[in-house]
MOPAC internal coordinates of N, CA, C and O (Angstrom, degrees):
PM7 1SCF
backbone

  N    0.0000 0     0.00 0     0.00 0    0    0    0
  C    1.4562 1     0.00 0     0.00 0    1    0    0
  C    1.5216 1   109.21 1     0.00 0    2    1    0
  O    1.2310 1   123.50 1   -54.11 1    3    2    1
  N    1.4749 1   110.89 1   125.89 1    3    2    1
  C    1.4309 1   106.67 1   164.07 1    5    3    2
  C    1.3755 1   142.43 1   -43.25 1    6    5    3
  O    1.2310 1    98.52 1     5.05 1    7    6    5
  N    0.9706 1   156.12 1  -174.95 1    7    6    5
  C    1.3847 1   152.21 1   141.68 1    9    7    6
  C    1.6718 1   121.58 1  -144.23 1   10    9    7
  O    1.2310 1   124.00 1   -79.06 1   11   10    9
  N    1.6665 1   109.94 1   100.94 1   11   10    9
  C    1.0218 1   123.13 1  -169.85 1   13   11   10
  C    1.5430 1   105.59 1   -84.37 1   14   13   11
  O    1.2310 1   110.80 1   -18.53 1   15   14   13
  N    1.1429 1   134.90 1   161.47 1   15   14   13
  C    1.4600 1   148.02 1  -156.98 1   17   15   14
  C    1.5976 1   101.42 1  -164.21 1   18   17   15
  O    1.2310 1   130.50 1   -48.94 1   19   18   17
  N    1.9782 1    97.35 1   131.06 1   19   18   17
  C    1.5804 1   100.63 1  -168.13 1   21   19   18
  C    1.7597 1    90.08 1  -139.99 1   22   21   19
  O    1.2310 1   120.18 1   -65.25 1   23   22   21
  N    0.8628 1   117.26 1   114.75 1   23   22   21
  C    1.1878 1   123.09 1  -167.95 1   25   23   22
  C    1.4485 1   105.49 1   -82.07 1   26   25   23
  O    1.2310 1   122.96 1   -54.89 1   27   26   25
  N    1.4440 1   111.94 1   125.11 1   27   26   25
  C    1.6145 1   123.09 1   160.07 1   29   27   26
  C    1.8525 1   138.04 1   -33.16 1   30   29   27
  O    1.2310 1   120.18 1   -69.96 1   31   30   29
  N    0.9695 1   117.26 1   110.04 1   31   30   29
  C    1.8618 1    88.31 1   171.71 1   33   31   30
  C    1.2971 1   115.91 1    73.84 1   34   33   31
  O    1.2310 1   118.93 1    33.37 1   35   34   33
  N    1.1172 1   119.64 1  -146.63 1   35   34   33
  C    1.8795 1   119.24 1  -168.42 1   37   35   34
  C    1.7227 1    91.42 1  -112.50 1   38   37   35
  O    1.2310 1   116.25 1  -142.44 1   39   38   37
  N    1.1882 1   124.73 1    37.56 1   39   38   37
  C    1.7191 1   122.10 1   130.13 1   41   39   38
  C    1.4298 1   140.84 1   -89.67 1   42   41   39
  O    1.2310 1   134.03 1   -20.06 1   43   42   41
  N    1.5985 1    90.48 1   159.94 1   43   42   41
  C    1.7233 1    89.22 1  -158.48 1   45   43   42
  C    1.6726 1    82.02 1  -106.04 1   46   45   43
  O    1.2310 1   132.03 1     7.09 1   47   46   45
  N    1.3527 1    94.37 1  -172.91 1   47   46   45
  C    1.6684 1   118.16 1   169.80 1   49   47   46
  C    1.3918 1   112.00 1  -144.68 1   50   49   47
  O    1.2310 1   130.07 1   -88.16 1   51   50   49
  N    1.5268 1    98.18 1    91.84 1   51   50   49
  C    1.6734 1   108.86 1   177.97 1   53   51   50
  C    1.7974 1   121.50 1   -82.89 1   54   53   51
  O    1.2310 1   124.80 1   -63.60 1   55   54   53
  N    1.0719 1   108.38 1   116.40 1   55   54   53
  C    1.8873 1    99.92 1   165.70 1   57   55   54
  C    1.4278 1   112.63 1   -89.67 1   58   57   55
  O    1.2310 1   126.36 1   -54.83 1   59   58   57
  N    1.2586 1   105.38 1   125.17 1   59   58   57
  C    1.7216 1   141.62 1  -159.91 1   61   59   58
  C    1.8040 1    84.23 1   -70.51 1   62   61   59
  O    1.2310 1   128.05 1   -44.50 1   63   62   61
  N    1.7595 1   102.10 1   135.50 1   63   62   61
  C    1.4034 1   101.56 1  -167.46 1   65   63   62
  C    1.9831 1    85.26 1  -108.75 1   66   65   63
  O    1.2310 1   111.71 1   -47.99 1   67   66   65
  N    0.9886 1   133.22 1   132.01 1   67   66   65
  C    1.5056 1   142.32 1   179.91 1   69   67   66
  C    1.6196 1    95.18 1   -43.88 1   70   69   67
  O    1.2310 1   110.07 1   -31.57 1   71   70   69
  N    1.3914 1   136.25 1   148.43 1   71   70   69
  C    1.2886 1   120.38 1   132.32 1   73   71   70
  C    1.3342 1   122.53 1   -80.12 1   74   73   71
  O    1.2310 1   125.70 1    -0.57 1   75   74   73
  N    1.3481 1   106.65 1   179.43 1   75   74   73
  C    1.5802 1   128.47 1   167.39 1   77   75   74
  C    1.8896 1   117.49 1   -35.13 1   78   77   75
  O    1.2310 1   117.51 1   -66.45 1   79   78   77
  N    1.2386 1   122.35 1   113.55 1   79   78   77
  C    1.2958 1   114.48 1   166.88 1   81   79   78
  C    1.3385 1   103.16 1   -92.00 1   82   81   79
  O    1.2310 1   110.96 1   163.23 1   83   82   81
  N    0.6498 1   134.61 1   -16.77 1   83   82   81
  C    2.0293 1   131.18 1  -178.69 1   85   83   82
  C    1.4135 1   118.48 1  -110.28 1   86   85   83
  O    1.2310 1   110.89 1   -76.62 1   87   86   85
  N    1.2370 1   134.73 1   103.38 1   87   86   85
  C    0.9838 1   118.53 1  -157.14 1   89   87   86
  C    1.7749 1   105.17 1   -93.82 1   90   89   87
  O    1.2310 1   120.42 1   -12.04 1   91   90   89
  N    1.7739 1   116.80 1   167.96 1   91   90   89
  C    1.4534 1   113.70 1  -156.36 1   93   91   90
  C    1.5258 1   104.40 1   -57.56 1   94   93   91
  O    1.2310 1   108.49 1  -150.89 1   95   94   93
  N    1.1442 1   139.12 1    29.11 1   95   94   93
  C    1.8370 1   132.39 1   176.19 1   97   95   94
  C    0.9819 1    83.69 1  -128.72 1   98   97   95
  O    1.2310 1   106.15 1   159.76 1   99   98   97
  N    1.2674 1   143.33 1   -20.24 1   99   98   97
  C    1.6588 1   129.84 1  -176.31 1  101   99   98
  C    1.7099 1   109.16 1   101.08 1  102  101   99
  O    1.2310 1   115.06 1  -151.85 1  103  102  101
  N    0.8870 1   126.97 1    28.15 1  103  102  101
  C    1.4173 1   149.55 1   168.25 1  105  103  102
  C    1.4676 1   118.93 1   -57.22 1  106  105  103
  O    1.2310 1   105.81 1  -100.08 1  107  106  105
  N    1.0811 1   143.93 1    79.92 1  107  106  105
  C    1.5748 1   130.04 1  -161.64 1  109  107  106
  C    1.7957 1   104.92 1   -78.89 1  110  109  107
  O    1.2310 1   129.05 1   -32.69 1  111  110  109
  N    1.1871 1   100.16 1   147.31 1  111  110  109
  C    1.5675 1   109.49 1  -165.14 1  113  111  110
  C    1.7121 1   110.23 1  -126.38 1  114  113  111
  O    1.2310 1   127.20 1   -96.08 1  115  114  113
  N    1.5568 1   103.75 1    83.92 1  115  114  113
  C    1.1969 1    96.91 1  -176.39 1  117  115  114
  C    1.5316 1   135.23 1   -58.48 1  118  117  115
  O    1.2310 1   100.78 1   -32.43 1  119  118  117
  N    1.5690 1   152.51 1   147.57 1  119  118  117
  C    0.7929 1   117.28 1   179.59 1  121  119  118
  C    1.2521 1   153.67 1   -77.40 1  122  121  119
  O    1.2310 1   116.36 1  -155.39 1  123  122  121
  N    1.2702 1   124.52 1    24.61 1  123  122  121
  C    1.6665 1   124.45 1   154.44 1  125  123  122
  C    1.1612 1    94.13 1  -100.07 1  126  125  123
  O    1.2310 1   109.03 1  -150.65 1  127  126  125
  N    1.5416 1   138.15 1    29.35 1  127  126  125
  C    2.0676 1   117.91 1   133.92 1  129  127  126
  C    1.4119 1   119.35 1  -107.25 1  130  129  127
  O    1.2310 1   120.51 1  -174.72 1  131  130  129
  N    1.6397 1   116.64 1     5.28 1  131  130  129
  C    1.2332 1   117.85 1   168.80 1  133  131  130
  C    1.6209 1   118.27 1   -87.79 1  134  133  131
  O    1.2310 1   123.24 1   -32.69 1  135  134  133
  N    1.6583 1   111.39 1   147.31 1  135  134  133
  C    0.9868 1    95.08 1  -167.75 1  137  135  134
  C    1.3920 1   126.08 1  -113.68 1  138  137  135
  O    1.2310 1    99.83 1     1.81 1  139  138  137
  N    1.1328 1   154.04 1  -178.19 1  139  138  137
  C    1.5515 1   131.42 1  -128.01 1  141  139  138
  C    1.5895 1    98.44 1   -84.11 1  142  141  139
  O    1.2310 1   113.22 1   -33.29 1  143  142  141
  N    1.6243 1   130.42 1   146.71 1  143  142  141
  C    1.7653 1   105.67 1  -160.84 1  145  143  142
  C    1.8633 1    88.98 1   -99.12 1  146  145  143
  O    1.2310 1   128.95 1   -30.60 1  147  146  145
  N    1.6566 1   100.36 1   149.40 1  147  146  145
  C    1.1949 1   122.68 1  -174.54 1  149  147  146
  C    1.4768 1   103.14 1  -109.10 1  150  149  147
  O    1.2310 1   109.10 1  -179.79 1  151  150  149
  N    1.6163 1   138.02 1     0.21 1  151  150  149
  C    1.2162 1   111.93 1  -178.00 1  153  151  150
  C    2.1655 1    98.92 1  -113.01 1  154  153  151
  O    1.2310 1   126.46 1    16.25 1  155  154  153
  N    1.1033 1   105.19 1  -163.75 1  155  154  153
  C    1.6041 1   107.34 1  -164.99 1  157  155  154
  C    1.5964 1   113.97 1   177.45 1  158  157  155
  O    1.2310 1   123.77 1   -31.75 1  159  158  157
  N    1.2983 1   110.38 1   148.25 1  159  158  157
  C    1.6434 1   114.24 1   174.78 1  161  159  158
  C    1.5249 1   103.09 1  -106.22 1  162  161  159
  O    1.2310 1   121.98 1   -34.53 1  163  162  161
  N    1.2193 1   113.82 1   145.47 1  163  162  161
  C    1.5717 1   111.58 1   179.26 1  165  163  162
  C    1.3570 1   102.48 1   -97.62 1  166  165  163
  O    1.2310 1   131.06 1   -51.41 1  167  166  165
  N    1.6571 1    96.26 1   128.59 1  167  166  165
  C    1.9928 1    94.09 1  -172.82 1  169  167  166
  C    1.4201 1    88.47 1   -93.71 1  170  169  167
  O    1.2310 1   116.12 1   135.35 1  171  170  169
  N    1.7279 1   124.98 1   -44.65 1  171  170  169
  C    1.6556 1   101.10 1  -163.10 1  173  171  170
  C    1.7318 1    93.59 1  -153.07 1  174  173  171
  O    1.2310 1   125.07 1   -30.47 1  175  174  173
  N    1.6110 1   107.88 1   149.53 1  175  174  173
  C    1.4439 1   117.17 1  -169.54 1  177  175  174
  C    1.5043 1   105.58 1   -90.15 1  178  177  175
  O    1.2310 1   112.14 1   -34.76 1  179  178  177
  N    1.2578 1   132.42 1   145.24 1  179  178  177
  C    1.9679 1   107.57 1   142.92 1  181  179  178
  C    1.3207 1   123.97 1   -52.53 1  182  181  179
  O    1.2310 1   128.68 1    17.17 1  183  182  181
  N    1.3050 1   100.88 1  -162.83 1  183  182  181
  C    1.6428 1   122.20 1  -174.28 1  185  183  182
  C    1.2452 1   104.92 1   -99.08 1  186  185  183
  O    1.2310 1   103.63 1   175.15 1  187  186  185
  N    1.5258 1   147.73 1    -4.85 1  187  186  185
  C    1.1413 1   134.23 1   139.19 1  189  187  186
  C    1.6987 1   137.88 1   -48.47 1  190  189  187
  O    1.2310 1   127.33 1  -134.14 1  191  190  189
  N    1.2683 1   103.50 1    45.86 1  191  190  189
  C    1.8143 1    97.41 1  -161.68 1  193  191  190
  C    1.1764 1   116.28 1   -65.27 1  194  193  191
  O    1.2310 1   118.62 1   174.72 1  195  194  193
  N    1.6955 1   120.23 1    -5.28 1  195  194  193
  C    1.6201 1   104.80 1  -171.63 1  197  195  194
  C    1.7862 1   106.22 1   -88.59 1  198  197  195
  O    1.2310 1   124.13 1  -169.35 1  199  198  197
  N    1.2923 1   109.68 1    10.65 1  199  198  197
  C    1.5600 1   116.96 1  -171.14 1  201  199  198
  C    1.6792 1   105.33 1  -131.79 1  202  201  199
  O    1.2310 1   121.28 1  -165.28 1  203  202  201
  N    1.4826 1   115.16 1    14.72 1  203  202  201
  C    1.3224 1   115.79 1   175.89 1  205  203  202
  C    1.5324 1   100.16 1  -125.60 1  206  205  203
  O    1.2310 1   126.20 1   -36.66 1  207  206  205
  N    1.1585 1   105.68 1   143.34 1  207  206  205
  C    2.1345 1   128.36 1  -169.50 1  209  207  206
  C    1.2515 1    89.84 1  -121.60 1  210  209  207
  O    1.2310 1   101.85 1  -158.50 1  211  210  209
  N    1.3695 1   150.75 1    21.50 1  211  210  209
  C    1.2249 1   130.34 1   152.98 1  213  211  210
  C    1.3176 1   107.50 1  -135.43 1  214  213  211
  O    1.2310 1   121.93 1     0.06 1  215  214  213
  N    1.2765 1   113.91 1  -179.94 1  215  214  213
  C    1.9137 1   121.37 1  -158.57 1  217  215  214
  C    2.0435 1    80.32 1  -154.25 1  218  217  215
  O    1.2310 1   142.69 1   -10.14 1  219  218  217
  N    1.4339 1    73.53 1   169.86 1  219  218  217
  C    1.6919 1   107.55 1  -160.82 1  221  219  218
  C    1.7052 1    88.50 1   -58.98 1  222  221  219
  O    1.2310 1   113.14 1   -21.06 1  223  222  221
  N    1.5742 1   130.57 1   158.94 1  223  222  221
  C    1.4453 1   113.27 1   171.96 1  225  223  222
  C    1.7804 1   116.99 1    95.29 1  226  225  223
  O    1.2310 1   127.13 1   104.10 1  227  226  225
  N    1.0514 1   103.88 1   -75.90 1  227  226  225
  C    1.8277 1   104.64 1   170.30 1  229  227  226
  C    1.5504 1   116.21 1   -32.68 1  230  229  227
  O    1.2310 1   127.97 1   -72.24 1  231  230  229
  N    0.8055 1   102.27 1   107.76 1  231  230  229
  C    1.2296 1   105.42 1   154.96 1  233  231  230
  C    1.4657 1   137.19 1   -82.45 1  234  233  231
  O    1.2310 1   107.40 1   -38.13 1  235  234  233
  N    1.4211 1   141.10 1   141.87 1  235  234  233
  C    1.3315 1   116.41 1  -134.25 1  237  235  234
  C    1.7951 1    86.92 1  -166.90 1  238  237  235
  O    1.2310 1   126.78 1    -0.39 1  239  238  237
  N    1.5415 1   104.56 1   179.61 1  239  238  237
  C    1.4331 1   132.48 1  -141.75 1  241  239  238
  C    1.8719 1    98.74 1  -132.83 1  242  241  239
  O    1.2310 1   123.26 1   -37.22 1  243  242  241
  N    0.9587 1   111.36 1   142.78 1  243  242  241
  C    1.9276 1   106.10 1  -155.99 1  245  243  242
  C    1.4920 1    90.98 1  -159.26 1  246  245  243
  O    1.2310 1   108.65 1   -12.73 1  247  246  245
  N    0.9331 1   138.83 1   167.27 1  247  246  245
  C    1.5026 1   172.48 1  -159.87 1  249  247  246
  C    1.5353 1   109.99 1  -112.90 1  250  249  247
  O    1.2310 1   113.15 1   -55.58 1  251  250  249
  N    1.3105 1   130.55 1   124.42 1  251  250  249
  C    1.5583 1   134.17 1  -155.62 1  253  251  250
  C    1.5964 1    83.99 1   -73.00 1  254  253  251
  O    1.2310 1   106.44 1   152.49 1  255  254  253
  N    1.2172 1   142.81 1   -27.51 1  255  254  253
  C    1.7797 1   108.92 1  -168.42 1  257  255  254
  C    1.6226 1    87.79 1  -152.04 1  258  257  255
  O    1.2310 1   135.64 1   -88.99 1  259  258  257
  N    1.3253 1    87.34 1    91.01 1  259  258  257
  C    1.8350 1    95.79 1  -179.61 1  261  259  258
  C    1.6730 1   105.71 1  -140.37 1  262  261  259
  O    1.2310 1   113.76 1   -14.73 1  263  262  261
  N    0.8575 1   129.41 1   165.27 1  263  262  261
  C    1.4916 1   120.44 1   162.20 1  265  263  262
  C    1.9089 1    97.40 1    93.24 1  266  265  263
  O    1.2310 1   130.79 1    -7.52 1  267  266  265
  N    1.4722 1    96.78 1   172.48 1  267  266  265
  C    1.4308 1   125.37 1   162.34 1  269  267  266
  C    1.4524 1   111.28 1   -98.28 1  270  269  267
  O    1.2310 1   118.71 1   -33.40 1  271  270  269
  N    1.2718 1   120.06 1   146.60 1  271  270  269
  C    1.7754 1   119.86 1   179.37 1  273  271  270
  C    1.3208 1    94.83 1  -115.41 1  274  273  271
  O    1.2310 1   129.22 1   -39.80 1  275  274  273
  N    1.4730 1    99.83 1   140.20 1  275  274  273
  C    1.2124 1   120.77 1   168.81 1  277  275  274
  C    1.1909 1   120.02 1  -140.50 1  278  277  275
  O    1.2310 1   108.08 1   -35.02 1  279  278  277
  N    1.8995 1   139.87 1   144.98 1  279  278  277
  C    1.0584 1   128.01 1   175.53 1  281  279  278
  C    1.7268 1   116.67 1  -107.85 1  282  281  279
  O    1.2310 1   108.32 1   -66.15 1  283  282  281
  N    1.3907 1   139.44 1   113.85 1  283  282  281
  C    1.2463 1   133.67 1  -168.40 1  285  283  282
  C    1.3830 1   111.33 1  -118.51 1  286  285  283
  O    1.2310 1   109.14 1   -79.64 1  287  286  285
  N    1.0484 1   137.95 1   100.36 1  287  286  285
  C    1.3015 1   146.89 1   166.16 1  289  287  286
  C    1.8430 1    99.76 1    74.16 1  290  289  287
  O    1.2310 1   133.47 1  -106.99 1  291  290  289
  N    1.3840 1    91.56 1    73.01 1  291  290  289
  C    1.9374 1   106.36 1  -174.78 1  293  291  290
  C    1.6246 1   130.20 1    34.89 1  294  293  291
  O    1.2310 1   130.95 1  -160.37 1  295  294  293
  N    1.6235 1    96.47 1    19.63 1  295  294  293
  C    1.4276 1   110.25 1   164.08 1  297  295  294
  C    1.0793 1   128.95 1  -109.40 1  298  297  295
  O    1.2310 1   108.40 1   -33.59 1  299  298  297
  N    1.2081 1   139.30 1   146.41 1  299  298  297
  C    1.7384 1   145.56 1   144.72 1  301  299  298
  C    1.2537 1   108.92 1    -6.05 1  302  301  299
  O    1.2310 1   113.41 1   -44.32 1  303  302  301
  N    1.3982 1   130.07 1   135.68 1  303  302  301
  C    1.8213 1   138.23 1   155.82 1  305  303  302
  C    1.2047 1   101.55 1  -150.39 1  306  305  303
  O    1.2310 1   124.06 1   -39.96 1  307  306  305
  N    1.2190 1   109.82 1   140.04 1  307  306  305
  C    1.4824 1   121.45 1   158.41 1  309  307  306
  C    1.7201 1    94.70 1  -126.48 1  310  309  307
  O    1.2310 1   134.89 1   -26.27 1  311  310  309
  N    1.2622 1    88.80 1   153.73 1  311  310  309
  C    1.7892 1   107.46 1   178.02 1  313  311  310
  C    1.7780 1    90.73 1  -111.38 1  314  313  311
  O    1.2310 1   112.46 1   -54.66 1  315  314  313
  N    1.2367 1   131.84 1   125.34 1  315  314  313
  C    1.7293 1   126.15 1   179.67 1  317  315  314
  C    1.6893 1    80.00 1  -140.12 1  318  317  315
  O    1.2310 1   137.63 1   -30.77 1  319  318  317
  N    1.7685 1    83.45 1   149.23 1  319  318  317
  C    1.5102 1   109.49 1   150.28 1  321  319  318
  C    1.6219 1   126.81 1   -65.12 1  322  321  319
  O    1.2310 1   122.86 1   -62.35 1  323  322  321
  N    1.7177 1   112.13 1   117.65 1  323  322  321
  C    1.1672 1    99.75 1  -166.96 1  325  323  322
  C    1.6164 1   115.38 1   -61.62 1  326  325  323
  O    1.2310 1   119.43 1   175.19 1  327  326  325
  N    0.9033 1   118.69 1    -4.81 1  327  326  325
  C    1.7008 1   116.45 1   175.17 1  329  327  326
  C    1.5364 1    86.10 1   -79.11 1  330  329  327
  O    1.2310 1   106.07 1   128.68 1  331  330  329
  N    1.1482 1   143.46 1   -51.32 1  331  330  329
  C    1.3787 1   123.19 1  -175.04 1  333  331  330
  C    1.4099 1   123.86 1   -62.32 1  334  333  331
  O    1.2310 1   112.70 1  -168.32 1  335  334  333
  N    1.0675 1   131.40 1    11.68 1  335  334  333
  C    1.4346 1   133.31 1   151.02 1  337  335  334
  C    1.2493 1   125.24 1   -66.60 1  338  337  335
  O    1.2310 1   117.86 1   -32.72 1  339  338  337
  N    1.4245 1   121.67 1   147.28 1  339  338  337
  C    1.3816 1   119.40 1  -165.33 1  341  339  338
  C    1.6191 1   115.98 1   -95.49 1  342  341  339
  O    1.2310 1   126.66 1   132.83 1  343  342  341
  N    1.8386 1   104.79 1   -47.17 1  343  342  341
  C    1.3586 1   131.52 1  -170.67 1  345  343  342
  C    1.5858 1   112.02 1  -148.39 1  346  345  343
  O    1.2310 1   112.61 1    -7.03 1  347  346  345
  N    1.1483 1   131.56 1   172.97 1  347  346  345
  C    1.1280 1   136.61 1   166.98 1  349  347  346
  C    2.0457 1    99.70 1  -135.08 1  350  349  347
  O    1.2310 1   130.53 1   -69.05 1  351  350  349
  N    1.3626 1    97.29 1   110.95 1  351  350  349
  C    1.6450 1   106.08 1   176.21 1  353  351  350
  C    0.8697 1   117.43 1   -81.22 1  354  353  351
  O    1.2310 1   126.90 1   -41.14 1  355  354  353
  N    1.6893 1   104.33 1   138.86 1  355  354  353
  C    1.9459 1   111.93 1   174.84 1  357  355  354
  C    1.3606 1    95.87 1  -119.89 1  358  357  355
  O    1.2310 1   132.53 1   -20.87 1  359  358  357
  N    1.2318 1    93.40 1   159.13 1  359  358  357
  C    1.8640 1   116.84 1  -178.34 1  361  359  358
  C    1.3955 1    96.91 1   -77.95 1  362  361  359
  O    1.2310 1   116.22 1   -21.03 1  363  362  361
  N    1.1378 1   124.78 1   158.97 1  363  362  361
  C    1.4873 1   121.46 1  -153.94 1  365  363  362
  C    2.2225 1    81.66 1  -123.90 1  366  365  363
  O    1.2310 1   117.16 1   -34.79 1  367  366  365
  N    1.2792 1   123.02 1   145.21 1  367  366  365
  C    1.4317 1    96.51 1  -147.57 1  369  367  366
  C    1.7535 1    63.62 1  -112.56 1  370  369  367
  O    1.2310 1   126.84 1    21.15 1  371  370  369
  N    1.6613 1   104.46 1  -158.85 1  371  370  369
  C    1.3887 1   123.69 1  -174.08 1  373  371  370
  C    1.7810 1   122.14 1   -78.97 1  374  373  371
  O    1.2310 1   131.43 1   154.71 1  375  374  373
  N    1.2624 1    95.54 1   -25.29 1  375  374  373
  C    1.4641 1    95.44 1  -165.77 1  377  375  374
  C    1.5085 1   110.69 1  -107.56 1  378  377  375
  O    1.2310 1   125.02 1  -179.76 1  379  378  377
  N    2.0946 1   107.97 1     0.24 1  379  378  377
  C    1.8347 1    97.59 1   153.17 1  381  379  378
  C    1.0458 1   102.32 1   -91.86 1  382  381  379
  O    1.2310 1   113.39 1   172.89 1  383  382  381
  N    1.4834 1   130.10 1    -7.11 1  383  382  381
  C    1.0613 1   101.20 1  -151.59 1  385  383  382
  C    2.0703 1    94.34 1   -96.98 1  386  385  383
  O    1.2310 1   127.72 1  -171.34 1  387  386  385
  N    1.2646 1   102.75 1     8.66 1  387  386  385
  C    1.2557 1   105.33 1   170.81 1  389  387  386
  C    1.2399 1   131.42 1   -90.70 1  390  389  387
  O    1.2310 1   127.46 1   154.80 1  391  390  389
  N    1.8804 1   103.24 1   -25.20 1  391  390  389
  C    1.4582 1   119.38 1   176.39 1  393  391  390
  C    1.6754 1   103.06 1   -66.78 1  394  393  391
  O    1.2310 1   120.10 1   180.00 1  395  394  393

């Protein structure tokens, strides 16, 4: 059975994106040396939308011990206050990254 999640008020519902176990030299990073992950995709907003700056999709920037944890179908969730967001990240595309 599924389990859908609808967040209250001006909270979001972020799924926790894993970091890096290998680091860029090829370093393997077991996990008690990784450190708690701060970035996330927003699966679903509340019903406060005139006080939320992000939409379903964004992926975004959070505070190492913020939020509620939750686990939904063997993944990462945090439920955070959308004022507790830090940033919302964009992929940096080919042609700034050429300028």
């Amino acid at each position: 059975m599924s389990t859908q999640v609808q967040p209250l008020g001006s909270r979001v519902l972020v799924r926790v994106l894993a970091e890096e176990s290998v680091t860029k030299s090829g370093i393997f990073l077991p996990d008690t040396a990784k450190e708690k992950p701060q970035r996330g995709e927003v699966v679903a907003i509340g019903d406060d939308s005139e006080t939320i700056k992000v939409k379903v999709g964004d992926r975004v920037l959070f505070p190492k011990y913020t939020g509620t944890e939750i686990r939904l179908e063997n993944e990462d969730h945090l439920i955070i206050d959308s004022n507790d967001l830090l940033a919302v990240l964009h992929e940096a595309t080919a042609a700034v990254a050429a300028a």
